[in-house]
C-alpha positions as YAML, in Angstrom:
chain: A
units: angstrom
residues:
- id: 1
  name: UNK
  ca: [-19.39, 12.47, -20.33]
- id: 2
  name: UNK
  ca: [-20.84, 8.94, -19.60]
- id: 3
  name: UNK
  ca: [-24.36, 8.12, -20.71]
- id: 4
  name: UNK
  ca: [-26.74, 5.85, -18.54]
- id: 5
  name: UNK
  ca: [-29.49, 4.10, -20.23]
- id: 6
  name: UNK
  ca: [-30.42, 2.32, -23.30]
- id: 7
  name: UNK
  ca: [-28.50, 4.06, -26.47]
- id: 8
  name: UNK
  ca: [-26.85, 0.64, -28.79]
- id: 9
  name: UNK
  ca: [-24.63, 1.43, -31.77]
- id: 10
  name: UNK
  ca: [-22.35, 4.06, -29.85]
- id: 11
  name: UNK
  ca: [-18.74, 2.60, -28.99]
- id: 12
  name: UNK
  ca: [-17.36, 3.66, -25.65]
- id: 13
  name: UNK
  ca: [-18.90, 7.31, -25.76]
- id: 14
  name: UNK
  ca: [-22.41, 5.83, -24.45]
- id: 15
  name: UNK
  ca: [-22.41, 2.90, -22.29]
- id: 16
  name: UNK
  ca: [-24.77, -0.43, -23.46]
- id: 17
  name: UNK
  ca: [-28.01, -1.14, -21.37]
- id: 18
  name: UNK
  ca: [-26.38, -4.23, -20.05]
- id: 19
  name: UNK
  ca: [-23.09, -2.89, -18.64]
- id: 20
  name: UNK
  ca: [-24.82, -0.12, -17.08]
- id: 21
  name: UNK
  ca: [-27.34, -2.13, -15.78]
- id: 22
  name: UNK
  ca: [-24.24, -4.15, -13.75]
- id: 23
  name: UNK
  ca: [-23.52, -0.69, -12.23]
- id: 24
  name: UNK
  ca: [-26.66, 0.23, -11.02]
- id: 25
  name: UNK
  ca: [-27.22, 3.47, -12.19]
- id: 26
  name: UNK
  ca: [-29.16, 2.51, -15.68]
- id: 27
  name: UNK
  ca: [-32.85, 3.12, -16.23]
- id: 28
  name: UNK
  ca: [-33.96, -0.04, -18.50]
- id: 29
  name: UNK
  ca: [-37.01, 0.94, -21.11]
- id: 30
  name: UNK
  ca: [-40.20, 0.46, -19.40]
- id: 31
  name: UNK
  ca: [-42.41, -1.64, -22.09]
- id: 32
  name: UNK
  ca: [-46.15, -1.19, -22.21]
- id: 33
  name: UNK
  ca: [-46.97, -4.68, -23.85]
- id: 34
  name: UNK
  ca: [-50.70, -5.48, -23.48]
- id: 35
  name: UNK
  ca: [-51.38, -1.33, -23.02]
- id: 36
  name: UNK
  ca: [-53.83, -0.19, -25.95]
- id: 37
  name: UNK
  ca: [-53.65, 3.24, -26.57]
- id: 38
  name: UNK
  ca: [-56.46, 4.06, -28.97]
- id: 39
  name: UNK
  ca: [-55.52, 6.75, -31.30]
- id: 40
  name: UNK
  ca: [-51.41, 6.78, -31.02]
- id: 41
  name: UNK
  ca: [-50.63, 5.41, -34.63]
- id: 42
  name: UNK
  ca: [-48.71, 7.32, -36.82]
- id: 43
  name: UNK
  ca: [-51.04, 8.06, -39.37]
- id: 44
  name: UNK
  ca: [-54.94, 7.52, -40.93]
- id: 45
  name: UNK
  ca: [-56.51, 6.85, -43.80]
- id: 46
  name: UNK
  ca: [-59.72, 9.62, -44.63]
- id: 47
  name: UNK
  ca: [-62.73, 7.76, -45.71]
- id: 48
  name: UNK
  ca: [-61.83, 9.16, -49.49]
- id: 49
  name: UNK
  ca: [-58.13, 7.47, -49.19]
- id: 50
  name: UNK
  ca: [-56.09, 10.52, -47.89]
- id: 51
  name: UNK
  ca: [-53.26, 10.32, -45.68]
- id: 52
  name: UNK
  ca: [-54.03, 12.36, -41.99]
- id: 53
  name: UNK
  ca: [-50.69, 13.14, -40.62]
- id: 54
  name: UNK
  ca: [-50.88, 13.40, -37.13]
- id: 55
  name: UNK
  ca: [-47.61, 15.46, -36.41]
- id: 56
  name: UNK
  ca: [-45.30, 13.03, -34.96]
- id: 57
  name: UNK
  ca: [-44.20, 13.74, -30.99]
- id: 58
  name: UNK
  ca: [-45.11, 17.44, -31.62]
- id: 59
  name: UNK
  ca: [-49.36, 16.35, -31.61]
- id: 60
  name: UNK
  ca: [-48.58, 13.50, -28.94]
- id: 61
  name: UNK
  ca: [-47.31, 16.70, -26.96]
- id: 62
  name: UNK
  ca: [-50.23, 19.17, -27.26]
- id: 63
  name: UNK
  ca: [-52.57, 16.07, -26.99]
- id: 64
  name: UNK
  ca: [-51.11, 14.67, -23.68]
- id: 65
  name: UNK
  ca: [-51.04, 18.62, -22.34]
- id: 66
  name: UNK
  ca: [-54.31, 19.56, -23.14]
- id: 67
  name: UNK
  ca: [-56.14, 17.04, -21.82]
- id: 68
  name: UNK
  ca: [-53.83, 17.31, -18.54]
- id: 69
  name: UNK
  ca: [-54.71, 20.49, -17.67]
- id: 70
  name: UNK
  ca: [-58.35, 20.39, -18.85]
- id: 71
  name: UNK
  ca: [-58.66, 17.45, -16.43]
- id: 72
  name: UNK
  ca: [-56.70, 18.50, -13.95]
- id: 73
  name: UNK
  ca: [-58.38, 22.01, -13.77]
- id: 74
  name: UNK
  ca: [-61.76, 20.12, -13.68]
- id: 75
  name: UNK
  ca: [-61.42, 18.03, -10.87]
- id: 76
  name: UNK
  ca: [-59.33, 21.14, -9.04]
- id: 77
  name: UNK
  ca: [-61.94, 23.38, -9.09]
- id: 78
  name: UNK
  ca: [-64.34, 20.43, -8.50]
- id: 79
  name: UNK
  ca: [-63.04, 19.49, -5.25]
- id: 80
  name: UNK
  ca: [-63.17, 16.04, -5.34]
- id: 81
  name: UNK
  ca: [-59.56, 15.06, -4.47]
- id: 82
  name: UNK
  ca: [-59.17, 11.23, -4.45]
- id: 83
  name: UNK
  ca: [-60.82, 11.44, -7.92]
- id: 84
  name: UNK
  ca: [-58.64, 13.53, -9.58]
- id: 85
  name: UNK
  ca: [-55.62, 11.96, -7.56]
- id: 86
  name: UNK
  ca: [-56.51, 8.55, -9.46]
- id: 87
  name: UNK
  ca: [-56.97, 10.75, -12.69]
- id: 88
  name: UNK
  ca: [-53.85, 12.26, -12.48]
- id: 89
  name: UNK
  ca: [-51.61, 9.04, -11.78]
- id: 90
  name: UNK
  ca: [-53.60, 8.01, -14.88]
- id: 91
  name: UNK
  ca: [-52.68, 10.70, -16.81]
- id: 92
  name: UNK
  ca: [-49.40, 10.22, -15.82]
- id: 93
  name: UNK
  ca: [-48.91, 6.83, -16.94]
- id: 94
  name: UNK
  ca: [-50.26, 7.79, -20.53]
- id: 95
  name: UNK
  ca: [-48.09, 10.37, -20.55]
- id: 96
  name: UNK
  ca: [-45.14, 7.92, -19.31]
- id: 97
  name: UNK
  ca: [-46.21, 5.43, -22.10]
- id: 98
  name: UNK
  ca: [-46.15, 8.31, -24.98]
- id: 99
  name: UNK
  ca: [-42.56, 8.74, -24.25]
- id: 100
  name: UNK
  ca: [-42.19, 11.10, -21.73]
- id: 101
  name: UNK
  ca: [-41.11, 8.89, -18.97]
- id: 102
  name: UNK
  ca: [-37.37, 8.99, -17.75]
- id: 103
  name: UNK
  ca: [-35.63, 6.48, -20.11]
- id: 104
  name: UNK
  ca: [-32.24, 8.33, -20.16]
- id: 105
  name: UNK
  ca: [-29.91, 9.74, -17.72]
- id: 106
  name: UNK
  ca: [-26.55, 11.90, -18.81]
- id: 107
  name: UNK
  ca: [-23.31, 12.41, -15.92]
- id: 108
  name: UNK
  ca: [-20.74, 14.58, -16.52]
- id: 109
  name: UNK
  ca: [-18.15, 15.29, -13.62]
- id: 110
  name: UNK
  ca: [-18.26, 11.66, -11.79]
- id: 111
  name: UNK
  ca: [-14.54, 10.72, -10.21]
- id: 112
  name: UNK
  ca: [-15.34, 9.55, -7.28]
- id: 113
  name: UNK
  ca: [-18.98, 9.49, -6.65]
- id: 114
  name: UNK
  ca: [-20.49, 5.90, -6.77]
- id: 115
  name: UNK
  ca: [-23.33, 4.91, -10.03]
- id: 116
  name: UNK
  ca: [-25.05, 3.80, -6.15]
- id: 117
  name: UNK
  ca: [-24.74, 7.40, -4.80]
- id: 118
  name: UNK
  ca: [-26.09, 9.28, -7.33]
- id: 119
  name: UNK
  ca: [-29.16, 7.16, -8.44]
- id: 120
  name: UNK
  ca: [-30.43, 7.17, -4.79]
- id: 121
  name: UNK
  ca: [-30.09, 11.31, -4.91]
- id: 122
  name: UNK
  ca: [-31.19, 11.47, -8.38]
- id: 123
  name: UNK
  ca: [-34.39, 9.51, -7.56]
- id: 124
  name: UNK
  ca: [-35.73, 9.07, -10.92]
- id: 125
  name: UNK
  ca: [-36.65, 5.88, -12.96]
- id: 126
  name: UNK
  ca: [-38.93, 4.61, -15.47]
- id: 127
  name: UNK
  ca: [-41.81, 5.40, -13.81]
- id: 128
  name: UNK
  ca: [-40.39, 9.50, -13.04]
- id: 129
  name: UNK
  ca: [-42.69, 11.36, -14.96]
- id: 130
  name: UNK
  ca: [-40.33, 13.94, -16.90]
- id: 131
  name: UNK
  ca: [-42.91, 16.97, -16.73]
- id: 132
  name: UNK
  ca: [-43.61, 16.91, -13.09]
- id: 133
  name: UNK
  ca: [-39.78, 15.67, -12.24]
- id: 134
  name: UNK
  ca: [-38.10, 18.14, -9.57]
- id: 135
  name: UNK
  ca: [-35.17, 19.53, -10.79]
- id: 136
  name: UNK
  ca: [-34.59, 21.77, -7.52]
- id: 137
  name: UNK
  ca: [-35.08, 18.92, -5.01]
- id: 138
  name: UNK
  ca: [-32.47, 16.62, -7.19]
- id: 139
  name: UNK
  ca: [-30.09, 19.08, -7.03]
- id: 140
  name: UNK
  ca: [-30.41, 19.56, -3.48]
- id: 141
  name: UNK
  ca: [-30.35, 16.15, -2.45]
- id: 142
  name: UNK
  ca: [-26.90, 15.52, -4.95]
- id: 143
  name: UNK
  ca: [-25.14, 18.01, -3.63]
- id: 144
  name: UNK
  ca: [-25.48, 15.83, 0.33]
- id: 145
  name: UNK
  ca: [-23.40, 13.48, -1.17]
- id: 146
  name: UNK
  ca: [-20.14, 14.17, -0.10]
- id: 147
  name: UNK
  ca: [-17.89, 14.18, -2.86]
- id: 148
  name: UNK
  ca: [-20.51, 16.28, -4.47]
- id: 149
  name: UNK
  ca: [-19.73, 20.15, -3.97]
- id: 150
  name: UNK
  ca: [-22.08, 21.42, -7.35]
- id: 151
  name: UNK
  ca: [-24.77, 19.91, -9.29]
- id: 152
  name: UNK
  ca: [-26.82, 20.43, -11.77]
- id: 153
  name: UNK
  ca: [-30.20, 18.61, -13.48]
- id: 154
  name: UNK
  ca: [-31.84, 19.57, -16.86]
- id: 155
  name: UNK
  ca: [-34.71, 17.77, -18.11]
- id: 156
  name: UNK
  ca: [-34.09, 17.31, -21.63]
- id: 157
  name: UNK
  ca: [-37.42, 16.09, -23.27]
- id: 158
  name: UNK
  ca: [-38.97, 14.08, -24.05]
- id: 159
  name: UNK
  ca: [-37.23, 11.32, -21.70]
- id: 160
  name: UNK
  ca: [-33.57, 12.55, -20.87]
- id: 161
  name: UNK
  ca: [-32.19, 13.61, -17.66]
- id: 162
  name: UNK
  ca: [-28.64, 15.66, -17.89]
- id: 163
  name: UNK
  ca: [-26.40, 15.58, -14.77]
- id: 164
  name: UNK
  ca: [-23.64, 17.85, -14.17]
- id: 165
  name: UNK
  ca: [-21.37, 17.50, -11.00]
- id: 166
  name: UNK
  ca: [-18.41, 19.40, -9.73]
- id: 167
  name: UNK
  ca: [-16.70, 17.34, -7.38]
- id: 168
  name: UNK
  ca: [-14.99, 17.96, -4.46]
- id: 169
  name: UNK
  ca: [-11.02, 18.36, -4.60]
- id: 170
  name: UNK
  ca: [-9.03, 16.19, -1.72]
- id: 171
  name: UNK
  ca: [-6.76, 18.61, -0.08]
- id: 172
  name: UNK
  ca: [-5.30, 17.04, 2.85]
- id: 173
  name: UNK
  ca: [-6.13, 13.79, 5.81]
- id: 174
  name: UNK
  ca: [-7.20, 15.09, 9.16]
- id: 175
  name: UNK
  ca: [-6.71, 12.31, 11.82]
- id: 176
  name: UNK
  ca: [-8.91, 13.44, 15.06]
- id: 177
  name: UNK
  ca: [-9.13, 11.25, 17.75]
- id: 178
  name: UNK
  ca: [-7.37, 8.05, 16.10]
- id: 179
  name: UNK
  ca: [-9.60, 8.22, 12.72]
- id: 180
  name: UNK
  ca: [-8.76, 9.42, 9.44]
- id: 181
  name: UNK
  ca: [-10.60, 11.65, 6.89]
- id: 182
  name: UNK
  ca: [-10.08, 13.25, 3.54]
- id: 183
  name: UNK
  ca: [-11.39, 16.52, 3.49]
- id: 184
  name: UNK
  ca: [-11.25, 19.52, 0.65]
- id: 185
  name: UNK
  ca: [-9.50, 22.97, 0.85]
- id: 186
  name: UNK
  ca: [-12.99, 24.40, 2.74]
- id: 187
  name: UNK
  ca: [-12.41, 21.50, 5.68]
- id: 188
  name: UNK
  ca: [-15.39, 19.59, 4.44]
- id: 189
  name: UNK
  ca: [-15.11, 15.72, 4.83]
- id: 190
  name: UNK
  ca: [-15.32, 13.97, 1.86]
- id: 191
  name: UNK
  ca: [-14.81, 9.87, 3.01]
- id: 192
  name: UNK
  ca: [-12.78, 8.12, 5.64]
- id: 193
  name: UNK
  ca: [-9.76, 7.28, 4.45]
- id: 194
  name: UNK
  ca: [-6.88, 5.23, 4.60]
- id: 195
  name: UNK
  ca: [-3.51, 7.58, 5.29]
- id: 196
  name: UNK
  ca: [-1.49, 5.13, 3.05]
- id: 197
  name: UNK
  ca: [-4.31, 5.67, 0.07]
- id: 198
  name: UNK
  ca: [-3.59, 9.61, 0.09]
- id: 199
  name: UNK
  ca: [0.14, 9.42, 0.88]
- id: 200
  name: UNK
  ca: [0.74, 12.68, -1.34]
- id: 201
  name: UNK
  ca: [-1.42, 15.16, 0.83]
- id: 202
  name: UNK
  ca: [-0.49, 16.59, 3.87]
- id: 203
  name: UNK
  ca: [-1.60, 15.30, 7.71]
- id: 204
  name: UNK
  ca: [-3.14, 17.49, 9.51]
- id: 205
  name: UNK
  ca: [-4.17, 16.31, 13.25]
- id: 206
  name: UNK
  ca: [-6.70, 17.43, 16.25]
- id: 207
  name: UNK
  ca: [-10.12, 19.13, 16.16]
- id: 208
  name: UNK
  ca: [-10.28, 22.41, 14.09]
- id: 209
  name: UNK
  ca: [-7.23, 20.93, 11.38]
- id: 210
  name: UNK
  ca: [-9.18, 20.55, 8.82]
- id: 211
  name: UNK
  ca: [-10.74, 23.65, 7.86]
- id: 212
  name: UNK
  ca: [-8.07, 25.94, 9.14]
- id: 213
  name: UNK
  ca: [-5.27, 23.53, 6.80]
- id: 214
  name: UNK
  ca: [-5.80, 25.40, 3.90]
- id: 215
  name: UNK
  ca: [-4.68, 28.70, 6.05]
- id: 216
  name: UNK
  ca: [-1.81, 26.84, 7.22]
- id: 217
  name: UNK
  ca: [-0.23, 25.66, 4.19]
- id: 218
  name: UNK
  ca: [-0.86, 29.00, 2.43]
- id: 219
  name: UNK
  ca: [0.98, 31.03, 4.76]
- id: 220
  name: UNK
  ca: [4.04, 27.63, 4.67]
- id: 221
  name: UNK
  ca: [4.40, 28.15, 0.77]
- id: 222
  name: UNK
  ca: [7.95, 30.30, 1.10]
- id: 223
  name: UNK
  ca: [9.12, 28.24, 3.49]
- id: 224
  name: UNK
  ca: [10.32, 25.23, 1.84]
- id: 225
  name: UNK
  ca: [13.26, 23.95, 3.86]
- id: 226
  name: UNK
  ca: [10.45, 23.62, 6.93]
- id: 227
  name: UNK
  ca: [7.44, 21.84, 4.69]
- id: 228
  name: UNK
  ca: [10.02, 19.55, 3.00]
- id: 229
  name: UNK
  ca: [10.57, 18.22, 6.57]
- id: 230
  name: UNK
  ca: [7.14, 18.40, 7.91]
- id: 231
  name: UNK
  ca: [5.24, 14.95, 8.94]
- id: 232
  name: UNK
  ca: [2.07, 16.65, 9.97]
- id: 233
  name: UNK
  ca: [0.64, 19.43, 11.34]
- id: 234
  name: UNK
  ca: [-0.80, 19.42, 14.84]
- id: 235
  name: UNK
  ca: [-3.39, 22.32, 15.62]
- id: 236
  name: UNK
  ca: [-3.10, 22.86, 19.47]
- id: 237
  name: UNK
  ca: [-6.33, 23.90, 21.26]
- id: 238
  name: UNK
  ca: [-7.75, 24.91, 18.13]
- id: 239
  name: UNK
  ca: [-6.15, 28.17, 17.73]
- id: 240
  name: UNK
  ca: [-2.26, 27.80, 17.02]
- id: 241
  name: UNK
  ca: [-0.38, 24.84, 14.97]
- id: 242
  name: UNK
  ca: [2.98, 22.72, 16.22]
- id: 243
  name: UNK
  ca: [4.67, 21.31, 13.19]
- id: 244
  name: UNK
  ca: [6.46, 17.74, 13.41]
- id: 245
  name: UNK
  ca: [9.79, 17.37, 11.01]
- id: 246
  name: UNK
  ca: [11.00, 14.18, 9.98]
- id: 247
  name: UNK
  ca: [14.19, 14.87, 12.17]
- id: 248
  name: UNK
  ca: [11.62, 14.25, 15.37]
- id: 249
  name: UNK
  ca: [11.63, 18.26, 16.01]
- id: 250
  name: UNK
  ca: [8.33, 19.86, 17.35]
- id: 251
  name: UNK
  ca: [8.14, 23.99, 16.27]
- id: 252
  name: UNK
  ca: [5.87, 25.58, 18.56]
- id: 253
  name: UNK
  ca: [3.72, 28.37, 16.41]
- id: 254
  name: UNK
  ca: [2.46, 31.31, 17.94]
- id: 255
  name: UNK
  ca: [-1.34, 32.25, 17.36]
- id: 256
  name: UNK
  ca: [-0.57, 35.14, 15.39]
- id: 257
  name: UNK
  ca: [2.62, 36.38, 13.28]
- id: 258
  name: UNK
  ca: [3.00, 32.61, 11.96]
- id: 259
  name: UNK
  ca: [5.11, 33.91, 8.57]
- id: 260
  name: UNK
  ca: [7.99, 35.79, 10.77]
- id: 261
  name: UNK
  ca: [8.12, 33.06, 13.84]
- id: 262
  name: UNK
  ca: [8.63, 30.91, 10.86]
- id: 263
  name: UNK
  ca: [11.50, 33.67, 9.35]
- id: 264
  name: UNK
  ca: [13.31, 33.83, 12.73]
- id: 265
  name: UNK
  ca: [13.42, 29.58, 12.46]
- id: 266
  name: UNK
  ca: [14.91, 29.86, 9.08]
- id: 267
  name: UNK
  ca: [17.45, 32.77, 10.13]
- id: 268
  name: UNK
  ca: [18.56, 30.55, 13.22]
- id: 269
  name: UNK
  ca: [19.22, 27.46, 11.06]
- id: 270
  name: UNK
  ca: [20.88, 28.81, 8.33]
- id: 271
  name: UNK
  ca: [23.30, 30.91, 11.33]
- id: 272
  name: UNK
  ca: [23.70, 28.06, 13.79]
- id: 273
  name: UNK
  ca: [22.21, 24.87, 12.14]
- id: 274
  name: UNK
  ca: [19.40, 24.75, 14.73]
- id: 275
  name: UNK
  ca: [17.47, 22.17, 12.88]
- id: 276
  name: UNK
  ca: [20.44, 20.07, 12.56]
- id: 277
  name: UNK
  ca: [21.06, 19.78, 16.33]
- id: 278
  name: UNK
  ca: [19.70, 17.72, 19.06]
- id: 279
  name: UNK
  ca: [16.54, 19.38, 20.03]
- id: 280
  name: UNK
  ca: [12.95, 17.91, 20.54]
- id: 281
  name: UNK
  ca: [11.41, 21.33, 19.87]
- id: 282
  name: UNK
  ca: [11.21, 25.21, 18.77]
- id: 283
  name: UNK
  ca: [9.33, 27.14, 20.41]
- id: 284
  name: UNK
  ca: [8.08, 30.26, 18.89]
- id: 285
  name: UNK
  ca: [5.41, 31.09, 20.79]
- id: 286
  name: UNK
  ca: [6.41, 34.50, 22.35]
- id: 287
  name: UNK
  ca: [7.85, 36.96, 19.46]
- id: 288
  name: UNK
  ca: [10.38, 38.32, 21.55]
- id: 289
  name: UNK
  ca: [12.73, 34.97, 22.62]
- id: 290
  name: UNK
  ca: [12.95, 32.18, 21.09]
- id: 291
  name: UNK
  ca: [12.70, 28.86, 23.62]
- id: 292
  name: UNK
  ca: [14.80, 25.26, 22.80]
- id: 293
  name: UNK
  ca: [14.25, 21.95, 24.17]
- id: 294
  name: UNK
  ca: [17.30, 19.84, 24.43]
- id: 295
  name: UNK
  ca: [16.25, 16.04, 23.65]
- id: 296
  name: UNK
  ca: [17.00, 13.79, 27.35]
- id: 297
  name: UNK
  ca: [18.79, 10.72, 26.64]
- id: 298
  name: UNK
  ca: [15.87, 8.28, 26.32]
- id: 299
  name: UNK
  ca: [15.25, 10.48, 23.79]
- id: 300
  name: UNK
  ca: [18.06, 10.43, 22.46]
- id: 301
  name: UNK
  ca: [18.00, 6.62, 22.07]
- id: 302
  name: UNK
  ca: [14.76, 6.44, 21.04]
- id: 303
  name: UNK
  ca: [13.98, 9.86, 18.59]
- id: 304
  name: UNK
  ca: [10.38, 9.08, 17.59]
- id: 305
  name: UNK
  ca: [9.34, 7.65, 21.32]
- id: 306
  name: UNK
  ca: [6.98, 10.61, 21.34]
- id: 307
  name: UNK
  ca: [6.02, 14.19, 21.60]
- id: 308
  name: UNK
  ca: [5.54, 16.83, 23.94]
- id: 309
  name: UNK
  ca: [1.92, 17.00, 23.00]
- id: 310
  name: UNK
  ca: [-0.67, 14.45, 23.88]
- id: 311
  name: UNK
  ca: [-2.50, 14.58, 20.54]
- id: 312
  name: UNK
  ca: [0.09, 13.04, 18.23]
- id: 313
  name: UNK
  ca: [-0.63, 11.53, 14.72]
- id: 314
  name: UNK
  ca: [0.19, 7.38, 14.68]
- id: 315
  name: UNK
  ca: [1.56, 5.45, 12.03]
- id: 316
  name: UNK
  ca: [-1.62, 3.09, 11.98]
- id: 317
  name: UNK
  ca: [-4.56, 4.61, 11.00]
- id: 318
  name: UNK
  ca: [-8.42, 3.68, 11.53]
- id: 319
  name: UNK
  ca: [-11.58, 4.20, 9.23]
- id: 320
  name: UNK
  ca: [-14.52, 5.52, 10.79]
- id: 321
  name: UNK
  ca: [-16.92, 2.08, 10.66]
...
């Protein structure tokens, strides 16, 4: 858990003002020099000499309430609304200056999200009145950032705000028409990306990939010999998937029956070496025959010159500007 906001004396647990200031996410103490609030000390002396003890934050509480909602039912039931707007903001800032402005903010869960991101969805500052703040509409408005799958806001009074994120979980790079993205297990972009940056997930290419991956490499999990010489993973008209190996083979899935097209593929190879031969594709398509493409000589000469398909992941990739 990192802490944002003023809290000195704690070593690496909670961040200093300064340093969190230089991210942009801190909310600096708001100061009321010059402000006199008549009747805020901590305690009086009775005319015979007698300490008063006024309670602490528990009286500046009921104080600040009551005369809230005495006022604010007044000038409700009164009618007059620009009055009791002006009376409320005025309220507010009393209320701000006792101490229940928004002086603190708590994140738990940040990875990837930016200190920028979340205090533009957060929306609170010094001046966020803690009572009135809108835990709902925060939570809403985290959760469109796109890293951020879950949130959570608690108001934690009198003057800290506790943030809890769940973020998302990069699952694989879909490349659609010559850009990349990182998108989770549910096919939801997260960020552009760079192919190089995310080298350990799988490519997926063409419209539809990325939210039907997950399907894919669930149903590929037995069949290691075939994933451990997959490139990428080319979804064809958005309803069956062509699979690219490193050897510069294309296997052709069918729409349906995926798991034994890709049984019958393993059966050939381990009988007649299929994969081992000079082919440019499997196809699998049709559950009764199974279809082979002998590479021509240019390809021969030239293995990775290209692909049956027209959509066909590139080495370079682009980020969406």
């Amino acid at each position: 858990m990192q802490s944002v906001g003023p809290n000195r004396g704690r070593r690496q647990i909670v961040r200093t003002n300064d340093a969190l200031l230089a991210r942009g996410i801190a909310v600096p103490r708001r100061r009321f020099a010059g402000l006199n609030l008549p009747g805020f000390g901590g305690k009086k002396r009775a005319p015979g000499g007698a300490a008063l003890d006024r309670g602490g934050g528990a009286w500046r509480v009921v104080v600040v309430l009551l005369v809230a909602g005495a006022a604010g039912y007044g000038f409700w039931i009164s009618g007059e609304e620009g009055l009791y707007g002006q009376t409320k903001r005025g309220l507010e800032a009393l209320t701000i200056a006792a101490g229940f402005g928004v002086k603190r903010i708590t994140v738990e869960g940040q990875q990837h999200t930016t200190d920028a991101e979340l205090t533009r969805a957060l929306g609170a500052g010094p001046g966020s009145f803690m009572l009135a703040f809108d835990t709902d509409a925060a939570k809403e408005r985290l959760e469109q950032v796109p890293w951020v799958k879950h949130a959570q806001v608690m108001r934690l009074l009198p003057s800290t705000l506790q943030v809890v994120i769940e973020e998302r979980i990069p699952f694989a790079v879909w490349q659609s028409q010559g850009k990349t993205y990182v998108v989770d297990v549910e096919g939801a972009v997260i960020a552009p990306a760079v192919r190089e940056a995310y080298a350990s997930l799988p490519l997926v290419v063409g419209e539809g990939a990325g939210k039907n991956a997950a399907d894919l490499f669930e149903t590929l999990k037995p069949f290691d010999s075939v994933t451990k010489q997959m490139v990428a993973a080319l979804r064809v008209g958005d309803r069956r998937w062509t699979l690219k190996l490193s050897s510069g083979v294309d296997v052709m899935l069918p729409d349906d029956g995926v798991a034994d097209a890709l049984k019958t593929l393993i059966n050939l190879d381990r009988d007649r070496s299929l994969l081992q031969r000079e082919i440019a594709a499997v196809d699998l398509r049709l559950a009764d025959r199974v279809s082979v493409r002998i590479r021509d000589k240019a390809e021969l000469t030239m293995p990775d010159s290209g692909s049956a398909l027209p959509d066909v992941p590139t080495s370079s990739t682009k980020r969406d500007t």
